[in-house]
Steps between C-alpha positions, in 0.01 A plus 500: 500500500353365180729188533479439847106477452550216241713303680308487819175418280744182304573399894161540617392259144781257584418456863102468455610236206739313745221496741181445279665243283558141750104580478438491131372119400773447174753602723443285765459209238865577381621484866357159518654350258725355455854556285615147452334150555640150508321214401571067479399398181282219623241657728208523280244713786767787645208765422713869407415777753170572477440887522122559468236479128666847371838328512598257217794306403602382195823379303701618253292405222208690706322141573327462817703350789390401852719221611900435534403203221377766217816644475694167429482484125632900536800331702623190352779643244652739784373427845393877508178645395282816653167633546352829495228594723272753408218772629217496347649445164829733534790335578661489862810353569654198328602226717794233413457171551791191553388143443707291634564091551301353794786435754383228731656371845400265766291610822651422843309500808691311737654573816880531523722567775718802426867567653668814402893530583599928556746636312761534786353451868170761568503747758150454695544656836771669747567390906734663716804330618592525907838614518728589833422901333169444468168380257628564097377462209779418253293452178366781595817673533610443170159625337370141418139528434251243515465365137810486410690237352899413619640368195876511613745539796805602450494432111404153631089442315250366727234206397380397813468623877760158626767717302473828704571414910854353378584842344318687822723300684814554345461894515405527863777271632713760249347786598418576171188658287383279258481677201155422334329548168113517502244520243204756550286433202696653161716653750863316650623642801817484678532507870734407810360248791666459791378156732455586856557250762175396685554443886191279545682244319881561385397508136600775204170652418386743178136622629333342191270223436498357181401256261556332200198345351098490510269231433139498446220321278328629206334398161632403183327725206656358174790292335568543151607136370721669179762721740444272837427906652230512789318783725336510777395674825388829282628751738853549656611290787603819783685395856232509801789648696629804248165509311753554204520273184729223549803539269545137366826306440360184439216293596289197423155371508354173600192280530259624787244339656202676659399361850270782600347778480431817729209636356485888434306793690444859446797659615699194529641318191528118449751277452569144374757279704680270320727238571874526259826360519807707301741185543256356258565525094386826401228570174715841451713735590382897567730745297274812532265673766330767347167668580337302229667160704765242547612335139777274385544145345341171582727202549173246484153578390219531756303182586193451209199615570188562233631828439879436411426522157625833340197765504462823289564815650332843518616813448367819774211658252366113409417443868206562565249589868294156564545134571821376536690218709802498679769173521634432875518246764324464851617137616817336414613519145169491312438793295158619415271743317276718705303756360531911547430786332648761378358838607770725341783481221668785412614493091840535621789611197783494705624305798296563811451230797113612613326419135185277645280518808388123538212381766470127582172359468569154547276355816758211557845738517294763675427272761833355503711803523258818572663617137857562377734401781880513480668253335229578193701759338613395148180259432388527134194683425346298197188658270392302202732282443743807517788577741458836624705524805547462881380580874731695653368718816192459693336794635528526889101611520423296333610145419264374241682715261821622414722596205635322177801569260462487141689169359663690250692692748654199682580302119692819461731498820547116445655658194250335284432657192172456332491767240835347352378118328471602120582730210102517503511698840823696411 
């Protein structure tokens, strides 16, 4: 009895702690910050999180430290150093600290045509087929869904659409299922298709429609002139049929050039309309569509502008809410700065695609295009002399503002590494 008492008063003690302590100041201070920071060893003004006149911060040595620049002469030897914050004089948690090499790359801002080729042909819709038994469906039938990607017919792979109605064909004047493979994102799925002949006009038909590339414009972000390695678009390019991300086998990017704009309204998003021609020589090839963008190699630089020289990057806690200009174009080629600010940025320590909430300000682009339109995604969001990252999605509501991804996060799926330049930042 005895014992039971005790261990219902340690459960009552526990739960009021688990409840009472979120509440308690020091604990909330520990909470906020946080474990590990990352620093360039140039930027002389990143103020340290700032937690309130009871919280201090000092170094090793127990010197006073308030900016990313105090803790430099800490760094040089190993490229690591920490901090300890502390409550009112008793220590709190001890932060580590990288320094690393400024990694620099140059801004984009202009408008490219984009052409993605599938892997395989895409499913993007079903019809029925008239036949002397009736209206069927044969992709249907054979539990195609829309989405899906054909990648072979009868151990025969498929590149583009021209390469299917010969093998549809060929199996209906044999009466014979084509035997198909598909691809249903990580999954690969075998299944039987038999062509049905259509009455309304003689031919061997499979139900499906499908297609094998999609085009559209966007906006460069960077280049990085040491690997050749671009990004762009900041978001993943999805099929307006499927709604599904495009699974890529090639594609290519090329010059655009901006003929007008249709200017955005609540509840009904812009867009830029471009003119672009893919017979043309391309600036790149696309080897990657992730949600962070499109990436691959440049063949040619971008036309110069005054911002193709390489430009300093910033990592997600040196960004900060406040002035800041974005790099895109609204007629022809010409890029140009126009001012916005940012109204949110999330300190972001691992890969995320909504970091920043960005408003445009600018008179002249608001007047131009309502706000971010499409064919904006990807341009560079620029904030003291600092890339920090790109527009990506406008909100619907409201089209003055819209979201931003952190530039770090699209360096990283270009495959760019910026932590990895010397034995200083090992």
């Amino acid at each position: 009895m005895k014992n039971d008492w005790i261990r219902k008063s340690i459960g009552l003690i526990l739960l009021v702690s688990l409840l009472v302590l979120p509440w308690i100041t020091p604990f909330q201070i520990y909470l906020s910050i946080p474990n590990q920071m990352k620093v360039f060893n140039n930027i002389d003004q990143i103020e340290l999180p700032d937690l309130g006149e009871a919280v201090s911060v000092t170094t090793t040595d127990q010197s006073h430290a308030e900016f990313a620049a105090d803790l430099m002469p800490y760094a040089e030897e190993s490229g690591n150093t920490e901090v300890i914050y502390t409550f009112s004089n008793i220590p709190l948690k001890k932060v580590d600290i990288s320094v690393y090499d400024d990694y620099q790359v140059v801004p984009g801002g202009q408008s490219i045509g984009i052409n993605l080729h599938t892997e395989g042909v895409l499913v993007v819709g079903h019809h029925l087929v008239s036949t002397k038994d009736g209206e069927k469906s044969p992709g249907e039938d054979a539990n195609i869904k829309v989405g899906d990607s054909i990648i072979q017919i009868n151990g025969q792979p498929i590149k583009n659409m021209e390469e299917v109605a010969p093998l549809v064909k060929q199996a209906g004047e044999s009466n014979k299922a084509l035997e198909v493979k598909l691809r249903r994102g990580k999954q690969t799925i075998e299944t039987s298709l038999t062509p049905h002949l259509d009455k309304n006009d003689n031919n061997y038909r499979i139900g499906l429609y499908i297609r094998d590339s999609a085009a559209g414009i966007g906006t460069m972000t960077f280049y990085d002139p040491k690997s050749n390695k671009y990004g762009a678009l900041g978001h993943i390019i999805s099929d307006m049929d499927t709604r599904k991300p495009v699974e890529i086998n090639n594609g290519s990017i090329v010059k655009s050039n901006v003929k007008e704009i249709k200017k955005g309204q609540n509840g009904i998003p812009g867009e830029k309309r471009a003119d672009f021609d893919f017979n043309e020589s391309q600036l790149g090839n696309i080897t990657k569509n992730t949600p962070f963008g499109i990436f691959g190699s440049l063949d040619k630089n971008p036309d110069k502008n005054k911002w193709s020289e390489p430009m300093p990057i910033a990592l997600p806690n040196q960004v900060k809410e406040g002035k800041a200009q974005i790099l895109t174009v609204i007629e022809g080629e010409k890029v140009e700065a126009f001012d916005v600010e940012v109204v949110n940025n999330v300190a972001q320590e691992a890969p995320a695609t909504k970091g920043m909430i960005v408003k445009i300000t600018d008179k002249r682009l608001l007047d131009a295009t309502g706000g971010i339109v499409q064919g904006m995604s990807g341009s560079p969001i620029i904030q003291d002399g600092r890339l920090i990252g790109a527009v990506t999605h406008v909100f619907v509501n409201d089209p003055t503002s819209g979201y931003g991804v952190h530039i770090e996060w699209m360096l990283n799926e270009a495959g760019i590494d910026i932590y990895k330049q010397s034995d200083k930042a090992s």
